[in-house]
C-alpha positions in Angstrom: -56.7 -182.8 110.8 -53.6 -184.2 109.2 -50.5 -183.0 111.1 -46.6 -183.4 109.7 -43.9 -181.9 112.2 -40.7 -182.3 111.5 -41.0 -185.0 109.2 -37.4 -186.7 107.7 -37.3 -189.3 105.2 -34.2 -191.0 103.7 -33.7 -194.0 101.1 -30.2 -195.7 101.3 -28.7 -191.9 102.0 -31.1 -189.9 99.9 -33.3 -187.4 101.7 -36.6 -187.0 100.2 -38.0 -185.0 103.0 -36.4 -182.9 104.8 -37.8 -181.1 107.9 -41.5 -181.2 106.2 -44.3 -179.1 108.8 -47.7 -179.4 107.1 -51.2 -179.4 108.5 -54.0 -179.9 106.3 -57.5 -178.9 107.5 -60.6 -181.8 107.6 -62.6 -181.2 104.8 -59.9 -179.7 102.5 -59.3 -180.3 98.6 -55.4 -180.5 99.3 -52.9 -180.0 96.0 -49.5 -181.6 96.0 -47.3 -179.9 93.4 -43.8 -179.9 93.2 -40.8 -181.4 90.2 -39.8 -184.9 89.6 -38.8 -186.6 93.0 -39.5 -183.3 95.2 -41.3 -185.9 98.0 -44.9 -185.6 97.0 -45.5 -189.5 96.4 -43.3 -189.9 99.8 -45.7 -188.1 101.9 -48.9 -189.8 100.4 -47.2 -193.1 101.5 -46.3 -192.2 104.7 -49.8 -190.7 105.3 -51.0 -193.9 103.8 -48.9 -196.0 106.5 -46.7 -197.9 103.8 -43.2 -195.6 105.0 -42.0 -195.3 108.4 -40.5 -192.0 108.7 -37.1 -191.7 110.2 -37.7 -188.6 112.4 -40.4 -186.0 113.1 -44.3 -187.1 113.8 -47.3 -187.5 111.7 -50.6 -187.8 113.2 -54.4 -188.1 111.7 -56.8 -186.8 114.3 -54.5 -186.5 116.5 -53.5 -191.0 116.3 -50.3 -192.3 114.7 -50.8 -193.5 111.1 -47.9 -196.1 110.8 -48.8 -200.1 111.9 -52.4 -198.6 113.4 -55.1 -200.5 111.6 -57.6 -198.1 113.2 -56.4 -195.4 111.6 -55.9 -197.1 108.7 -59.5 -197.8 108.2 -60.2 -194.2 107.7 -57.6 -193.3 104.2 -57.2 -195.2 101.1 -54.7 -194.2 98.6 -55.2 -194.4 95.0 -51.6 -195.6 93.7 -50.1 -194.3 90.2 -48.9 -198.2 90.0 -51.7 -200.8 89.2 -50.0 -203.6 88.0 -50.4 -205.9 91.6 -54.4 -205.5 90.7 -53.9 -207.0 86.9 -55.8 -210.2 88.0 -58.4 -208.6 89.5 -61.8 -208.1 87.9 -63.8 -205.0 89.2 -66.1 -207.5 91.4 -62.8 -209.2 93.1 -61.6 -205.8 94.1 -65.0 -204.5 96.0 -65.1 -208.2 97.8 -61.4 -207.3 98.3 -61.8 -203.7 100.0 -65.2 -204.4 101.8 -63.1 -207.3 104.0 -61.1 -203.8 105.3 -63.4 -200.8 105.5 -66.8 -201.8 107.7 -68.6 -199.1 106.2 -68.5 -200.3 102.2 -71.2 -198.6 100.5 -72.6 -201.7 97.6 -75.3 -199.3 96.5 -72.5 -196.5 96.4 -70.2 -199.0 94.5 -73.1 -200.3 91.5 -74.1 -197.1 91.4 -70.8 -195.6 89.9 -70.2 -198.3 88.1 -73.4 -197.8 86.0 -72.7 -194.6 85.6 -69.2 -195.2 84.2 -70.5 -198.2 82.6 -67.3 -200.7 83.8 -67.7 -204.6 83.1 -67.4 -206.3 86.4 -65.9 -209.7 84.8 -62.7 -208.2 83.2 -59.5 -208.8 84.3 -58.0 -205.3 85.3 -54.9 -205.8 82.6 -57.5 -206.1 79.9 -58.8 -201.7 81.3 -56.9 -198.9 79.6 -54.9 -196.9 81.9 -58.1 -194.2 82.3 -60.7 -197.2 83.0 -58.6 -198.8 85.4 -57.8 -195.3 87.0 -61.9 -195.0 87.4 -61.7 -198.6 88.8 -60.0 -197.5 91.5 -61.9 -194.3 92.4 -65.1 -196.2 92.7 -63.6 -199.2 94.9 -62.2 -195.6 97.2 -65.4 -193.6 97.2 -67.4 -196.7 98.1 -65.2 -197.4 100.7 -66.1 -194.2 102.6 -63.2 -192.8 103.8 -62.3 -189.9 105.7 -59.2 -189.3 103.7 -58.6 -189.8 100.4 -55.2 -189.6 98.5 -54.8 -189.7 94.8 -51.4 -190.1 93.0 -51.7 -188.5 89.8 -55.5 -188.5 90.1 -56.6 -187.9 86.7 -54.3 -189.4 84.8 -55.3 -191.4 81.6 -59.2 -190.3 81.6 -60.4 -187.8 78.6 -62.1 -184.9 79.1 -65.3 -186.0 79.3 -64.7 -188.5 82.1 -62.6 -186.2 83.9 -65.4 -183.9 84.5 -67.6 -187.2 86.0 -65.2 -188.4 87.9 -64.8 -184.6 89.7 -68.3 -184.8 90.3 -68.2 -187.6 92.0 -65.3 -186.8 94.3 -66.5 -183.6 95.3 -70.3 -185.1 96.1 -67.9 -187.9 98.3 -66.6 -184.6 99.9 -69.8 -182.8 100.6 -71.2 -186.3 101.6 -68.3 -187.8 104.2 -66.8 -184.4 104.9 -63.9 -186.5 103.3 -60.7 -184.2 103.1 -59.3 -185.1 99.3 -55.3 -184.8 98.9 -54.5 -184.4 95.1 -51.0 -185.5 93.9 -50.3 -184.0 90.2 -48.5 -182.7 87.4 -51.6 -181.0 85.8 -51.3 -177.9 87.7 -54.8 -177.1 85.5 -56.2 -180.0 88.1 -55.2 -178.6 90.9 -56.4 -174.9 90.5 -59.6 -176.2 89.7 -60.3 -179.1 92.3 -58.1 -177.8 95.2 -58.8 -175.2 97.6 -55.3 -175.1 99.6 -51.6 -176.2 97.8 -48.7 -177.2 99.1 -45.5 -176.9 96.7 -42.4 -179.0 97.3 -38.9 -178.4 96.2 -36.1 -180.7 97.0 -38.1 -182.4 100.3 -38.9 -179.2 101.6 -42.5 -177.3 101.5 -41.9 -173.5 99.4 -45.5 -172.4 100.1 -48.6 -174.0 101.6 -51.3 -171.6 101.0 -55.2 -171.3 100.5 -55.2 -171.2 96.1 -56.7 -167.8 96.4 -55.0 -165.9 98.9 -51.5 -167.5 96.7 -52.8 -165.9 93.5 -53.7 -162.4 95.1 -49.8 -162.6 96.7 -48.0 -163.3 93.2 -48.8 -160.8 90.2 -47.5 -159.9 86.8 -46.6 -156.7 86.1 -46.6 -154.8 82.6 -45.3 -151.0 82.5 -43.8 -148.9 80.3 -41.6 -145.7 81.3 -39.8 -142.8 79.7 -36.8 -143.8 81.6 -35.0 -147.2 81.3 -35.0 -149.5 84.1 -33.3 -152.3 84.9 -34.1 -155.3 87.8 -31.9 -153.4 90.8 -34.2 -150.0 90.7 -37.3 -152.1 91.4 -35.5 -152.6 95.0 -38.6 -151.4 96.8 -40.7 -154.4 95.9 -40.0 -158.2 95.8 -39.1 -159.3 92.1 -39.5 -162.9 91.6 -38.6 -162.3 87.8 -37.7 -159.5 85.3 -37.5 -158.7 82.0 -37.3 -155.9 79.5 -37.5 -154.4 76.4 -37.0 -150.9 75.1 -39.0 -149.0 77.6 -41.2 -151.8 78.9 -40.8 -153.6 81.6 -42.1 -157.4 82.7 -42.3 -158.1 86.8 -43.2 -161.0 88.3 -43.7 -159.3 92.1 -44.7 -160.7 95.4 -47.3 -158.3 96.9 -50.5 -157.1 97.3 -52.0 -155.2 94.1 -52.7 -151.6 96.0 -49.2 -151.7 97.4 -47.8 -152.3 94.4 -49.2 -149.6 92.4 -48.7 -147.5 94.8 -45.1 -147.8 95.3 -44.6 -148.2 91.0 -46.7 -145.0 90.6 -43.7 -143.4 92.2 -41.9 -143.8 88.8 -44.4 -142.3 86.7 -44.8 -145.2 84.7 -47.1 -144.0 81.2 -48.6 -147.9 81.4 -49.0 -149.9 84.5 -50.9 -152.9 84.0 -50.9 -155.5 86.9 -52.7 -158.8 86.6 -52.9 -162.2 88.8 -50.7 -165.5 87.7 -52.4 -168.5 87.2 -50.9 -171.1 89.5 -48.6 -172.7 86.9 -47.4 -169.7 86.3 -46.5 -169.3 90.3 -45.5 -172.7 90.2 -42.8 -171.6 87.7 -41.6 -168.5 88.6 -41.4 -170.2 92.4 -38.9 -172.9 91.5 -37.1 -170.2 89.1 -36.4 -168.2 92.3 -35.0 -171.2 94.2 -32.3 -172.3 90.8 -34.3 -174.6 89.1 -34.0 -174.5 85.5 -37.4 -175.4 83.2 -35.2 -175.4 79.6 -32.6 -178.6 81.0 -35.6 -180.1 83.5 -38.7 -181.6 81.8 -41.1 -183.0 84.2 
């Protein structure tokens, strides 16, 4: 099990975690979502080793992560920054990785490669962004680790290579009981892959939840009634967002469908539609609730 408690990290007077309790379960497809510089790149690094943190603890099994090699030998992190492995060809970097992980898989390693085709002889500045980023998953899945962290994970492969490259992280899964933590903008990505989230705001962790119990919590709501309401009679339930027009009514409402209903039905609405949010919807309507504004903010 990962464990964060407490967790504080500044740069030169900047907090980019604040406070951060997270524990992620073995096993787990973890997403990392969050705005431009809301920490979720921090806490790969410092589960990677490469931070120090300033104050809190962070453990892997229950062992320190930071300067302990032994624990080290269990996670590689997939970087959004290649440049460093520009010299490298595709044979360098598996001689490169097997001198730190003992339990290198070769067959593991050729037989990815052939299946995603990748010259071994190339220098890595001469791969497009989506070849080197399939570079990289091979060199990690071959490795064998027990934790695997992916910055922007997808990034730069097409659809078709997407969907190979899923495959083969999730067999790595079923295979190593590897637990998977997914840093990305593509919230698409992460409802897929993931089965728990964790969104960040600001340093701080909003929600950590299992995908599906989220999306049962967070609903949209559509009704039309004879009377005109406005945001402050809906006081009985939690409105994360409103709108209207005319006699309709638009609700973005935390709660659980039956309840709900049941306390809308009161109203006598003549349509009451109520229908999950898909998670970049939540994702929104979240950081709307907490003053962050989508038309001046474009992540």
């Amino acid at each position: 099990m990962i464990k964060l408690q407490n967790v504080v990290k500044t740069f030169d007077g900047f907090t980019a975690l604040e406070g951060i309790d997270l524990e992620i379960p073995k096993g787990c497809a973890y997403g990392l979502i969050g705005s431009n510089g809301a920490g979720k790149s921090t806490i790969l690094r410092i589960l990677s080793g490469v931070y120090r943190i300033d104050e809190g603890e962070v453990t892997i099994d229950g062992e320190s992560v930071f300067d302990n090699p032994e624990t080290k030998e269990k996670i590689f992190f997939v970087n959004d920054e290649t440049v460093q492995w520009n010299n490298y060809t595709l044979n360098e970097m598996r001689d490169f990785f097997k001198v730190f992980y003992p339990d290198f898989s070769e067959e593991k390693f050729e037989e990815m490669r052939g299946v995603l085709n990748l010259p071994t002889d190339r220098r890595l500045s001469a791969f497009s962004k989506g070849m080197k980023r399939q570079a990289f998953v091979i060199c990690a899945i071959s490795c064998r680790p027990e934790f695997l962290y992916l910055d922007e994970a997808f990034d730069g492969l097409d659809p078709t290579m997407r969907i190979v490259v899923k495959k083969m992280l999730v067999d790595a899964m079923l295979d190593n009981q590897m637990t998977v933590i997914i840093s990305s903008h593509n919230l698409f990505e992460i409802d897929e892959f993931c089965d728990r989230a964790g969104l960040l705001h600001k340093g701080k962790i909003v929600f950590d939840r299992e995908l599906d119990n989220l999306k049962g919590d967070i609903l949209k709501i559509q009704a039309a009634f004879d009377t005109h309401y406005y945001k402050e009679d809906f006081s009985e339930i939690e409105v994360l967002h409103f709108e209207r027009s005319g006699s309709l009514v638009y609700i973005i409402a935390r709660g659980e469908e039956e309840d709900l209903k049941e306390k809308l039905s009161l109203k006598q609405p003549k349509i009451l539609d109520i229908v999950p949010l898909s998670l970049e919807e939540i994702f929104i309507y979240e950081l709307e609730v907490l003053g962050y504004d989508f038309k001046n903010n474009k992540d």
